[in-house]
KESEVO-825601 format. One line per 3 residues: their letters; for each residue x, y, z of C-alpha. Coordinates in nm, 2 decimals. Example, Ala and Ser with C-alpha at 12.3 -4.5 7.8 and 13.67 -1.06 7.14 Angstrom:
<sites>
AS	1.23/-0.45/0.78  1.37/-0.11/0.71
</sites>
This chain:
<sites>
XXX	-2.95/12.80/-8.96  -3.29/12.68/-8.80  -3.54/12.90/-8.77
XXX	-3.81/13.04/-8.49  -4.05/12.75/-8.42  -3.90/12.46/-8.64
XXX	-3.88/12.24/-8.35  -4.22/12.16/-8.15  -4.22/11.92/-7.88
XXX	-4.50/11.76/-7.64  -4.42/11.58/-7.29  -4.43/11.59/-6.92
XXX	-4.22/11.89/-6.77  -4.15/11.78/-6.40  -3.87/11.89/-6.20
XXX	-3.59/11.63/-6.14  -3.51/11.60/-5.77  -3.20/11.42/-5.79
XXX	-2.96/11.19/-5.54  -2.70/11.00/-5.46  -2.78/10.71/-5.28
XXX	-2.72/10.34/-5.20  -2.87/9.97/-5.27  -3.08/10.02/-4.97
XXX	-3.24/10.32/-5.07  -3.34/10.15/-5.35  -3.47/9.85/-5.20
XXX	-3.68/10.10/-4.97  -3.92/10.19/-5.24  -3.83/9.87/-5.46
XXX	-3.67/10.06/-5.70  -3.46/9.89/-5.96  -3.14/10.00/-6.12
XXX	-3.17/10.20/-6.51  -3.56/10.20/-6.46  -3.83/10.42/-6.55
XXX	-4.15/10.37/-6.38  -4.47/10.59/-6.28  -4.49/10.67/-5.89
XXX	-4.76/10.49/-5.63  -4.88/10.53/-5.33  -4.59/10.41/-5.18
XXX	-4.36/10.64/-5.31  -4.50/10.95/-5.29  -4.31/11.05/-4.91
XXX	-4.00/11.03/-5.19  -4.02/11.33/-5.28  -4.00/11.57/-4.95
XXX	-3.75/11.32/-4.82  -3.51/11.37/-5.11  -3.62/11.71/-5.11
XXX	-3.51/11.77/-4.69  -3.22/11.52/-4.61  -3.03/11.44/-4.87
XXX	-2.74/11.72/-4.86  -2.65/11.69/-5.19  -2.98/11.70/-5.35
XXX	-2.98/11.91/-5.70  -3.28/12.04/-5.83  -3.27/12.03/-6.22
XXX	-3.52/12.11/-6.50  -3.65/11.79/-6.71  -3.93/11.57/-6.83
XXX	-3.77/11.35/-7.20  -3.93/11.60/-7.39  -3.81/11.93/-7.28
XXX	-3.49/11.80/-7.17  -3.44/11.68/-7.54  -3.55/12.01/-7.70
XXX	-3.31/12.18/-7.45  -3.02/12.01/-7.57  -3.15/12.09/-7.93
XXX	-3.16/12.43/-7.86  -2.86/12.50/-7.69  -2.68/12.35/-8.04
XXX	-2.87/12.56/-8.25  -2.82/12.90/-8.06  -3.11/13.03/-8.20
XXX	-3.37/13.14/-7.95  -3.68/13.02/-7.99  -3.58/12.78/-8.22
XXX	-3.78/12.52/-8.03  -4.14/12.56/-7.85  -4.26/12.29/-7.58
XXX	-4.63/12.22/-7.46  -4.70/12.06/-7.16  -4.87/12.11/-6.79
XXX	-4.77/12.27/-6.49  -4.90/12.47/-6.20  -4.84/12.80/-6.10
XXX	-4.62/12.71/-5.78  -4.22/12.70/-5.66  -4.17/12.46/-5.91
XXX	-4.34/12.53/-6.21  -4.15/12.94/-6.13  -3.82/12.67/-6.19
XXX	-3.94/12.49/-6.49  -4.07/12.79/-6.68  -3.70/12.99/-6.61
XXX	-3.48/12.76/-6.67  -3.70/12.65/-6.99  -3.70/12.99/-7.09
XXX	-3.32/13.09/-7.00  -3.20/12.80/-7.22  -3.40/12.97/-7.55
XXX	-3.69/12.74/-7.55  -4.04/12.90/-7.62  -4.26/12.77/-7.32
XXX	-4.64/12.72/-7.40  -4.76/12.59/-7.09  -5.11/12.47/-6.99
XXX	-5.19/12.55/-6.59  -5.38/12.34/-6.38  -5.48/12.41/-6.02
XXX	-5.59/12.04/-5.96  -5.26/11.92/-5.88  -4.87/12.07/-5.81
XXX	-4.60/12.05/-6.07  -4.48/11.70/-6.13  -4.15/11.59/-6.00
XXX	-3.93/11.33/-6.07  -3.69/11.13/-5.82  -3.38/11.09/-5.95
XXX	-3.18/10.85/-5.76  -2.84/10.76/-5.86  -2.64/10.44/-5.72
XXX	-2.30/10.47/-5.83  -2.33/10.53/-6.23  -2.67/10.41/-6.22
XXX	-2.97/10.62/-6.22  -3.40/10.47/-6.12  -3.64/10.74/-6.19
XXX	-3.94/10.77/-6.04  -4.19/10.97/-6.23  -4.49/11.19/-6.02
XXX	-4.67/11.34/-6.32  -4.90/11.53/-6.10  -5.00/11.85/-6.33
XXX	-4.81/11.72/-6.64  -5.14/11.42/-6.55  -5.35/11.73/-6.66
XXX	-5.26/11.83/-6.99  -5.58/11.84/-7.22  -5.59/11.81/-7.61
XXX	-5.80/12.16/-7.59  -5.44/12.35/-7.52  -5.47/12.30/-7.87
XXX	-5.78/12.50/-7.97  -5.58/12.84/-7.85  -5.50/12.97/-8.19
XXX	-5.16/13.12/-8.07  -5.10/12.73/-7.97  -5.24/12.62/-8.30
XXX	-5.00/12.85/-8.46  -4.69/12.71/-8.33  -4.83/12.39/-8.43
XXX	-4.86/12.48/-8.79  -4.49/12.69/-8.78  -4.33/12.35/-8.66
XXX	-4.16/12.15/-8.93  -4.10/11.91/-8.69  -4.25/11.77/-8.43
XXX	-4.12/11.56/-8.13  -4.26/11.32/-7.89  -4.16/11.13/-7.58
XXX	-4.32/10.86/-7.52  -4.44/10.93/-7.17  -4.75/11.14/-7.25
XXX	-4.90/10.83/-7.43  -5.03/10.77/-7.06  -5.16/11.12/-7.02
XXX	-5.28/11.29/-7.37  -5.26/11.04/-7.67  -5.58/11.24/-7.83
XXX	-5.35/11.54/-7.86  -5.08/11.34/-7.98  -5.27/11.21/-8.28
XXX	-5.42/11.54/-8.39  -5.06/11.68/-8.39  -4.92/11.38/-8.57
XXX	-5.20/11.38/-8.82  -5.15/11.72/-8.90  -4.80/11.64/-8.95
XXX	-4.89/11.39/-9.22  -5.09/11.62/-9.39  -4.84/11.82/-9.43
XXX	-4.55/11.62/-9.54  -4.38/11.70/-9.16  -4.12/11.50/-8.98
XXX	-4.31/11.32/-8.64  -4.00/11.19/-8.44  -4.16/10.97/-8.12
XXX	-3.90/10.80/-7.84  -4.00/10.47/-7.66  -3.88/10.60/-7.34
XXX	-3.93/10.35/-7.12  -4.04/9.97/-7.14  -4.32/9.94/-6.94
XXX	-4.48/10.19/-7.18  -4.42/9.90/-7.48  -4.64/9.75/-7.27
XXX	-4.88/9.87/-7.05  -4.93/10.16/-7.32  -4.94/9.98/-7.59
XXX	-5.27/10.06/-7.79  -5.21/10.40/-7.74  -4.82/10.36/-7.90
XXX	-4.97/10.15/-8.14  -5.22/10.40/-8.28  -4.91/10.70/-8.28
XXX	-4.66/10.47/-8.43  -4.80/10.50/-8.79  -4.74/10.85/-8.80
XXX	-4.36/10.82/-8.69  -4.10/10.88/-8.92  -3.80/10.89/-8.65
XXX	-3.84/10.62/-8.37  -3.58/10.63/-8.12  -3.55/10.32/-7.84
XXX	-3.30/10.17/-7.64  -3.27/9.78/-7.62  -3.45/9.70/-7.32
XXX	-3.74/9.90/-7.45  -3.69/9.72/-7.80  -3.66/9.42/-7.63
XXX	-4.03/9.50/-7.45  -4.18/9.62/-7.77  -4.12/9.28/-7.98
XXX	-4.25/9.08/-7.69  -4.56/9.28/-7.68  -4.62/9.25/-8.03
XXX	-4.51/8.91/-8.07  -4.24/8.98/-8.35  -4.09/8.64/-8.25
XXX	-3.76/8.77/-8.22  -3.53/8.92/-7.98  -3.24/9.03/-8.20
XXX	-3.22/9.36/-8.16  -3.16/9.44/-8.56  -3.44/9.19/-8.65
XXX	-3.64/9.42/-8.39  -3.54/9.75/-8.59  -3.64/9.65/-8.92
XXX	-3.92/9.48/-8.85  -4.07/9.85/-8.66  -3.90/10.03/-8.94
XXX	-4.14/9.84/-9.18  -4.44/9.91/-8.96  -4.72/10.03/-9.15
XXX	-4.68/10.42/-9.20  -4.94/10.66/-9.31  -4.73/10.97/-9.45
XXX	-4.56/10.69/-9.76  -4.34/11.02/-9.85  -4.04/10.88/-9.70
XXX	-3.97/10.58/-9.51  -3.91/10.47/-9.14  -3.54/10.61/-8.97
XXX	-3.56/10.33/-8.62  -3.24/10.44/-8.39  -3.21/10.21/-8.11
XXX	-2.91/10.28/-7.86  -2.71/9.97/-7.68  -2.50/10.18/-7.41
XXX	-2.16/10.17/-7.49  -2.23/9.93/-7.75  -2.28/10.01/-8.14
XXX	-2.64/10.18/-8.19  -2.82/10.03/-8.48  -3.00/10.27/-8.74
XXX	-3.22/10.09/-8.99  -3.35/10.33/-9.27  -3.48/10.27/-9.63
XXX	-3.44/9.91/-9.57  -3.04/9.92/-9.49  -2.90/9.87/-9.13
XXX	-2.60/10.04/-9.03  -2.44/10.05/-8.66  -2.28/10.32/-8.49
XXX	-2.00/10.25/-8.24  -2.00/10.41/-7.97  -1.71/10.66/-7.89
XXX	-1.54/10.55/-7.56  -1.60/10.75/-7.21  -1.37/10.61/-6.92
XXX	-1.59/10.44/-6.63  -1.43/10.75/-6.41  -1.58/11.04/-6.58
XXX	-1.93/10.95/-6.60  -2.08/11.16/-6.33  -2.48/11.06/-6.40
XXX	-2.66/10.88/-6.70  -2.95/11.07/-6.61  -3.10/11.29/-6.96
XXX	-2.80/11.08/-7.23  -3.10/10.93/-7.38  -3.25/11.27/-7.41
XXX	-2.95/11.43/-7.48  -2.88/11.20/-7.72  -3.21/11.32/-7.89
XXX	-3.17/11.65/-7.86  -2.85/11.63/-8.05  -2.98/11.41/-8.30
XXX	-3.29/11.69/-8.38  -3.06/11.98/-8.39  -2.87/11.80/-8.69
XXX	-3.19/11.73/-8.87  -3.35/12.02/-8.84  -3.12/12.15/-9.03
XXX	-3.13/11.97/-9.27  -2.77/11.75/-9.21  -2.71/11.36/-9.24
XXX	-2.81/11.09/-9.07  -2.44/11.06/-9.06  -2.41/11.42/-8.87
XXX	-2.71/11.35/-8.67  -2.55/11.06/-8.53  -2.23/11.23/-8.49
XXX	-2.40/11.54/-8.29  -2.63/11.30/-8.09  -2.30/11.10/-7.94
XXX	-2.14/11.43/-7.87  -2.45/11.56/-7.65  -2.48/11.22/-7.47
XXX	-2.08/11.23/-7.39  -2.13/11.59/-7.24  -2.43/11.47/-7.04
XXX	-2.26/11.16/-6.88  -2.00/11.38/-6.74  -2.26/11.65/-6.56
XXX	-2.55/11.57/-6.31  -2.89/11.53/-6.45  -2.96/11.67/-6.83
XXX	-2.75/12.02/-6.77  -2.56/12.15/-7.00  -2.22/12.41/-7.07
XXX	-2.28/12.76/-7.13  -2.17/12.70/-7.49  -2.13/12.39/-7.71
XXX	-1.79/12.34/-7.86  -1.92/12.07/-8.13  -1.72/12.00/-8.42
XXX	-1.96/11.87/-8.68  -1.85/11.58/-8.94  -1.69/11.72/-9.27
XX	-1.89/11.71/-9.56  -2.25/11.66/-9.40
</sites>
């Protein structure tokens, strides 16, 4: 059984303010299809609009970070298994965040910021296909001195493991690295998702300076797919891709590299101590995928709860396709009171 504080995650809490909506909506805000992008000025009236006319909007806790260690927690059923930093402001929103967080088991260590409102994130879905557009507002705000509070420190130091989107590379890299560092130090697992492409990219240097202290990368292909080109690995073969990061300079030497990259309903490709192995992908009919919204994270989540506790890679697979399935078939990352998972036998 896990215990209190194994599981310490860092990311950007917003609120998901999720639709359904059409082509045109999309093209409104030139949006594209199973993108992740940062809001501008031009889609900041979004938000309200969602908010006020869209009579089927749902309003559901997330941010990669805490929905993964949501998902975690809810396997492990122990509360307080997992504890989550991040930035929000005392408002509506952050009163939603902080409940739900909280509701679900996971221990909320929050920064507040008056500067700005709690972030949101539009969530709009076109058929089985989800664009998310990202207003960090006070998740934008989150300092590496949330740190220097000792109860804060002290959660840091209880962690065993300690998780990462990849989103608050653009917002707190600093407090990313002194985590990750102390991580090293002390022979704990960093685990650090690629999130989105753009931040392959745009974000590089910052990813680039975390990535030695990862010893769990998780990516889809199309951010794969970005991260070779922006590092020129001269390939675009998605295995070649995986080893090549799984061989990535690393500063912790105690143990090598685990790179998961996800294909959709194709196999997902896990290359650790050198050997490649694939994963198919168990079948979910076309018809009952409600919202791919939070699979990625749930995906996570389920993965973490496995190794947390010390199970295979095998398991963690297993448990991270189970989460993922459940997701599909429910709007945004939400979850059953209770999971009904049936883990692998001899894990």
């Amino acid at each position: 059984m896990a215990q209190k504080g194994i599981l310490l995650g860092y990311g950007n809490p917003l609120l998901d303010i999720s639709v359904q909506a059409t082509e045109e909506y999309l093209n409104k805000y030139g949006l594209e299809a199973d993108n992740a992008i940062l809001a501008e000025e031009k889609h900041k009236p979004m938000y309200k609009e969602m908010a006020e006319t869209f009579p089927d909007v749902e309003f559901v806790p997330g941010g990669a970070t805490l929905n993964a260690l949501r998902v975690a927690q809810w396997l492990l059923q122990v509360p307080g298994a997992t504890t989550f930093f991040g930035c929000i402001a005392h408002d509506e929103f952050g009163d939603i965040l902080t409940k739900a967080a909280q509701t679900a088991g996971v221990n909320v260590r929050f920064q507040y910021t008056d500067k700005e409102p709690t972030g949101t994130c539009a969530v709009v879905c076109t058929n089985k296909h989800r664009s998310l557009v990202a207003n960090l507002a006070a998740a934008n705000c989150f300092t590496e001195n949330h740190l220097d509070n000792p109860a804060n420190w002290a959660a840091v130091e209880a962690a065993k493991f300690i998780y990462f989107a990849g989103f608050p590379l653009t917002v707190c890299p600093s407090a990313m690295l002194r985590m990750a560092a102390h991580a090293a130090e002390n022979n704990k697992i960093v685990l650090m998702n690629m999130s989105a492409p753009f931040l392959c990219s745009f974000f590089k240097e910052p990813m680039l300076k975390v990535l030695p202290y990862v010893d769990y990368l998780f990516g889809n292909e199309a951010e794969s797919a970005e991260f070779a080109k922006a590092n020129e690995l001269g390939t675009t073969d998605i295995k070649e891709i995986a080893r090549k990061i799984a061989d990535w300079e690393k500063v912790n030497k105690s143990r090598p590299r685990t790179v998961i990259i996800t294909q959709g309903s194709d196999p997902s490709v896990v290359v650790t101590e050198g050997k490649l192995k694939e994963y198919p992908v168990t079948p979910i009919s076309e018809a009952d995928i409600v919202d791919t919204n939070g699979a990625g994270d749930a995906f996570v989540g389920g993965f973490l709860a496995q190794l947390v506790q010390g199970h295979s890679l095998d398991e963690c697979m297993h448990s991270a396709g189970y989460v993922a399935r459940v997701v599909l078939q429910r709007i945004g990352c939400s979850l059953p009171e209770k999971p009904d998972y049936k883990p692998l036998e001899n894990s």
